[in-house]
C-alpha positions as CSV (number, residue, x, y, z in Angstrom):
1,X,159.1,-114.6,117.5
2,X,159.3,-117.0,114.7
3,X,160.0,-120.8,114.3
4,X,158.2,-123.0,116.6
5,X,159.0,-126.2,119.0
6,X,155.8,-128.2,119.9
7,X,156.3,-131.3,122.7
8,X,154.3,-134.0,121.4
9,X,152.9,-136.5,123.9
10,X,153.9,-140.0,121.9
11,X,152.2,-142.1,124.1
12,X,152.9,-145.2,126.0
13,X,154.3,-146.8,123.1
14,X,152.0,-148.0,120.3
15,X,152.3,-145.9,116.8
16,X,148.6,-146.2,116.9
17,X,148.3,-145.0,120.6
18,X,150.0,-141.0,119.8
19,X,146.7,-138.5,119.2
20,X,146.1,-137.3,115.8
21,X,147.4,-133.6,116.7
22,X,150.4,-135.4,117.4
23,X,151.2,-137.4,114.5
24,X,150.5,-134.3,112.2
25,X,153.1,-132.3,114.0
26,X,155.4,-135.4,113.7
27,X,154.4,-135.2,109.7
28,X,154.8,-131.4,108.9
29,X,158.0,-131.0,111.3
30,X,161.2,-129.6,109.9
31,X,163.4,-131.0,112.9
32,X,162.0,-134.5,114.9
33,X,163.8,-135.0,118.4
34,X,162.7,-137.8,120.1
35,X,164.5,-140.2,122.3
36,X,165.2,-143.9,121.2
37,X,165.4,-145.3,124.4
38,X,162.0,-144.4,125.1
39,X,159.6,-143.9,122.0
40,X,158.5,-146.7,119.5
41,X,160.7,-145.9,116.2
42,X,157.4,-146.5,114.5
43,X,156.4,-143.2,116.1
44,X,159.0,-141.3,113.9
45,X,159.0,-143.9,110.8
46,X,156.7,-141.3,108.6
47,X,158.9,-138.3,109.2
48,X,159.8,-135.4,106.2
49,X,162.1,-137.1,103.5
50,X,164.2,-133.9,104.2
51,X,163.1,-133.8,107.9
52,X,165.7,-133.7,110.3
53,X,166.0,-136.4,113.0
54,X,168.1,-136.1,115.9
55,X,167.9,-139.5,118.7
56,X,168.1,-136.9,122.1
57,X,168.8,-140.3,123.8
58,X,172.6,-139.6,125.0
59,X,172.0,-135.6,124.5
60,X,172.0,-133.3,127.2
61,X,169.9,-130.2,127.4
62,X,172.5,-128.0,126.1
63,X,173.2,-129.8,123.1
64,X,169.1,-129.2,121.9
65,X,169.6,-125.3,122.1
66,X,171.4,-125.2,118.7
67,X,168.0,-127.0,117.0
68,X,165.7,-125.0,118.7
69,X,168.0,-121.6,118.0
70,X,167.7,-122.4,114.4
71,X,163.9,-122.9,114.8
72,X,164.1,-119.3,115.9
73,X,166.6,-118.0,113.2
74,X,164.9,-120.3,110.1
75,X,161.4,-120.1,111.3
76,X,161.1,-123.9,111.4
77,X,158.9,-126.0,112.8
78,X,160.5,-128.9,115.8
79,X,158.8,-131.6,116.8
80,X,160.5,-132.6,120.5
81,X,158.6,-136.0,121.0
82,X,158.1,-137.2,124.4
83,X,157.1,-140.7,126.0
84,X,153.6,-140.7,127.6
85,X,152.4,-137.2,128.2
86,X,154.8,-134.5,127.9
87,X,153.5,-133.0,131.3
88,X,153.8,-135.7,133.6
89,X,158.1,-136.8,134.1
90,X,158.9,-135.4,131.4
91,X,160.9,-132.4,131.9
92,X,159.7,-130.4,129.9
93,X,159.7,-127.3,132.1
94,X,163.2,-126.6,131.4
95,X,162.7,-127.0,127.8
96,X,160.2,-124.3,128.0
97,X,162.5,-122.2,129.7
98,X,165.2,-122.4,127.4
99,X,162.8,-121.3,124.4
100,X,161.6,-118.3,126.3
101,X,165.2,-117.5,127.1
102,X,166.3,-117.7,123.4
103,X,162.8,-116.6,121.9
104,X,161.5,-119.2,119.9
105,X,157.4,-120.0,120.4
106,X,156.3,-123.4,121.9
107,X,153.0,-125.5,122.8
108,X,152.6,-128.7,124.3
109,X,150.1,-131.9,122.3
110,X,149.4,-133.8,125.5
111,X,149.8,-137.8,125.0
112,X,148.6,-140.9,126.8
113,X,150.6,-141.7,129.9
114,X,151.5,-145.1,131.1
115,X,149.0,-145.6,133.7
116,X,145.5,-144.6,131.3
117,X,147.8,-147.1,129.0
118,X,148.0,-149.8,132.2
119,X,144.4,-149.2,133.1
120,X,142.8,-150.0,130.0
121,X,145.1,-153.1,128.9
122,X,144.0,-154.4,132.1
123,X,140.6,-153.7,131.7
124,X,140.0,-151.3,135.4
125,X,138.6,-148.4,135.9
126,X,140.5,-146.1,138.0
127,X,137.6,-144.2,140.1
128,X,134.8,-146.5,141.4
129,X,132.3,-144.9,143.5
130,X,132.3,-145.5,146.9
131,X,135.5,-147.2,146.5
132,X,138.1,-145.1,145.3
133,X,137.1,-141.3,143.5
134,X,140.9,-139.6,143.3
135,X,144.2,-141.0,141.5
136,X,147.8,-140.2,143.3
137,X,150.5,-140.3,140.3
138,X,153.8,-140.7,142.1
139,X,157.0,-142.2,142.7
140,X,159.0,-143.9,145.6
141,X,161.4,-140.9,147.5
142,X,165.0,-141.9,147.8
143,X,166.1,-141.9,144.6
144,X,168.7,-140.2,142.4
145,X,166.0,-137.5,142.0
146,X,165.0,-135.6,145.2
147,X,161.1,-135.5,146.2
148,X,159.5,-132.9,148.1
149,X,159.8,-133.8,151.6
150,X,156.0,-134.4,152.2
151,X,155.4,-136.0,149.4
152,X,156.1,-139.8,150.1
153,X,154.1,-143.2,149.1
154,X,153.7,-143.6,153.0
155,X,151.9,-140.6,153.5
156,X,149.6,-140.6,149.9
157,X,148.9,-144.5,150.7
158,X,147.2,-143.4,153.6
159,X,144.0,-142.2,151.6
160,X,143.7,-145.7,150.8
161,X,142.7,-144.7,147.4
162,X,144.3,-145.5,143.3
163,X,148.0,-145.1,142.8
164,X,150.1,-145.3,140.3
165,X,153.8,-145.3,141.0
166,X,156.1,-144.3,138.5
167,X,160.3,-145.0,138.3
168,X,160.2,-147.1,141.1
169,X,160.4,-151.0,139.9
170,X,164.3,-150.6,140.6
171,X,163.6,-150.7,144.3
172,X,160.4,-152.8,144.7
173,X,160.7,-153.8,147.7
174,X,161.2,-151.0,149.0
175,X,157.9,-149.7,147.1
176,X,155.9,-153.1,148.8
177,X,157.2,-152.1,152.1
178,X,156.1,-148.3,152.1
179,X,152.9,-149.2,150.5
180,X,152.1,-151.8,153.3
181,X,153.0,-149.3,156.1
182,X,150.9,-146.3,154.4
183,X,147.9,-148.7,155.4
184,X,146.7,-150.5,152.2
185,X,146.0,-154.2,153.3
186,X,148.4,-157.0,152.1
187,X,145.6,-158.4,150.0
188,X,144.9,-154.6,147.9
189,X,145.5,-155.6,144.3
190,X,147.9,-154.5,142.4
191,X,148.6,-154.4,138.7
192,X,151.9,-154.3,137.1
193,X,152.6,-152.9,133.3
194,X,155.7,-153.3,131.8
195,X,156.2,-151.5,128.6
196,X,152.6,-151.4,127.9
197,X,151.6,-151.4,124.5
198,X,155.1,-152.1,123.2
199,X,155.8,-156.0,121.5
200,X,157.0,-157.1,124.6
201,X,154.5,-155.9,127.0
202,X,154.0,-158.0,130.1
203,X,150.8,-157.0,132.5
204,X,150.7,-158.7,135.7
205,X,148.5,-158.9,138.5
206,X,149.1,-159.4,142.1
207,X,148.3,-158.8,145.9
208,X,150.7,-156.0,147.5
209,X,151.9,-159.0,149.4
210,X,153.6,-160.6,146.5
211,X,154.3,-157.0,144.4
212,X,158.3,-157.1,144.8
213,X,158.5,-161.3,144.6
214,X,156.2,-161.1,141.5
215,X,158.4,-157.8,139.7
216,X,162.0,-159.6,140.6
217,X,160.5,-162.8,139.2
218,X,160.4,-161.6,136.1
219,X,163.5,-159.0,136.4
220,X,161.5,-155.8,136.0
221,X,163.6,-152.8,136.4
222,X,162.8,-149.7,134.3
223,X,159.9,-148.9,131.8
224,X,157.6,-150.4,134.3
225,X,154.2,-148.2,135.9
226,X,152.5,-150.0,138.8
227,X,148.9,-149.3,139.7
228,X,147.6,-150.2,143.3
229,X,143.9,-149.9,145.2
230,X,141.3,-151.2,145.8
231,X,139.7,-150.2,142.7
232,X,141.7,-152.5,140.5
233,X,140.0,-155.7,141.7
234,X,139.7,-158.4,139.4
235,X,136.0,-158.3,138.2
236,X,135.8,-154.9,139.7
237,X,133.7,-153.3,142.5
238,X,130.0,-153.8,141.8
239,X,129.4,-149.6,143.2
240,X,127.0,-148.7,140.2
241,X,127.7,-144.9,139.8
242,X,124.8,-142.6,140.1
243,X,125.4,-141.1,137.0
244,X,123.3,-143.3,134.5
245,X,121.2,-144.7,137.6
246,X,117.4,-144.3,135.8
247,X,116.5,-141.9,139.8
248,X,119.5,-139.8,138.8
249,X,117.9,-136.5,137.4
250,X,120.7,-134.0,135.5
251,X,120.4,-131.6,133.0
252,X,119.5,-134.2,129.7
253,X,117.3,-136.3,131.7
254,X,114.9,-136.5,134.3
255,X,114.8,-139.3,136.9
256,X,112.1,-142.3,137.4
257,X,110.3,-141.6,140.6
258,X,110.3,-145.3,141.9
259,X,113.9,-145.3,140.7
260,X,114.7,-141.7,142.7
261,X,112.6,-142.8,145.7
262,X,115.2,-145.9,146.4
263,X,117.9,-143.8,145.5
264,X,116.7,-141.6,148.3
265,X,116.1,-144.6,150.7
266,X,119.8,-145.4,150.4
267,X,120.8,-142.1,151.4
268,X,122.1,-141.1,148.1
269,X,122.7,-137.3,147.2
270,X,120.6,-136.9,143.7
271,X,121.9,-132.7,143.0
272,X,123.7,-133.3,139.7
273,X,127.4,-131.8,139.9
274,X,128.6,-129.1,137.9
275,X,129.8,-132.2,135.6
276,X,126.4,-133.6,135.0
């Protein structure tokens, strides 16, 4: 095989937010696809003087096989830059499949997705122990897209834990309601990132109660990711992970003894994970 198509994460949006690996693809590429309705033109400004562009925005899949064909036949190089991570809503999968059908080469440069973007602009961390140790990445069933028939927000709100709900803010009160009976309290905070890291991002916070009055009060529709759990408390949870606790003993460090005998007194579990 020759010629090559890489999918570059571009991130949530900032020109400075795409990884290195990324923007060097971008750089050397022979052929740039990426989609104006959803990545930054900044993203693509420092493309090839004799690089091909193509906006993918109003272009089907079958309209891209052509570019990457002649990746194949030229042994060019395309860039196909996605929003946010490449591997999470970004199908991709049938992308690859088409460049295995026709036999042209392809890797993925992962990219930072909307909610890592949403997290840190808000200034939360995701996992807090004791409080919340897994993330769900979702969306709200019902749409124009189908969803697996067990996978609903009802059902993953039940673990009480992080979420972050993707292509929902079109039906937000719909979201609110499912999230409610799932089981996370009215008061569970929420926070609400509207194209974060572009010019015009808007970051909210909220209580569940007030998540679909708070996103029709200021019209939010599309390019919006919404984060809920208890986790994302303002201030945050004051669980101090065991990690850099001084009675913590790992592989690099050993532990206090006073500092591992109240450790033990609390009933923590000192064995280091495979992590550690």
């Amino acid at each position: 095989m020759s010629g090559r198509v890489v999918f570059v994460g571009a991130g949530p949006g900032a020109a400075d937010l795409i990884t290195l690996r990324g923007a060097a693809v971008i750089a050397a590429a022979d052929i740039v696809i990426w989609a104006s309705s959803l990545v930054a033109p900044e993203i693509v400004a420092h493309v090839r003087p004799d690089a091909l562009v193509v906006d993918s925005a109003a272009l089907p899949l079958e309209e891209l096989e052509p570019l990457y064909t002649r990746a194949r036949d030229e042994d060019l190089l395309v860039a196909r830059v996605h929003t946010g991570d490449p591997g999470l809503y970004g199908a991709t999968a049938e992308q690859r499949a088409l460049c295995d059908r026709i036999g042209v080469d392809h890797e993925t440069v992962p990219g930072i997705s909307a909610f890592s973007a949403a997290a840190a602009r808000a200034d939360v961390e995701i996992t807090v122990p004791e409080v919340a140790q897994s993330l769900v990445l979702t969306r709200l069933e019902g749409g124009r897209t189908p969803m697996p028939a067990r996978e609903t927000v009802r059902s993953f709100a039940a673990h009480g834990t992080t979420m972050a709900l993707y292509l929902s803010a079109a039906r937000n009160k719909a979201l609110q309601e499912e999230l409610l009976a799932g089981g996370y309290p009215p008061e569970t905070p929420c926070i609400i990132g509207y194209r974060v890291s572009w010019p015009d991002e808007l970051m909210l916070r909220c209580e569940l109660a007030r998540l679909s009055e708070t996103m029709k009060e200021h019209k939010l529709w599309k390019h919006t990711v919404v984060l809920v759990g208890p986790a994302l408390a303002a201030g945050g949870p004051t669980k101090r992970s065991h990690l850099y606790h001084p009675g913590f003993r790992h592989q690099y460090r050993d532990a206090d003894p006073a500092a591992r005998a109240e450790l033990r007194e609390h009933g923590a579990l000192l064995r280091p994970g495979p992590d550690a």
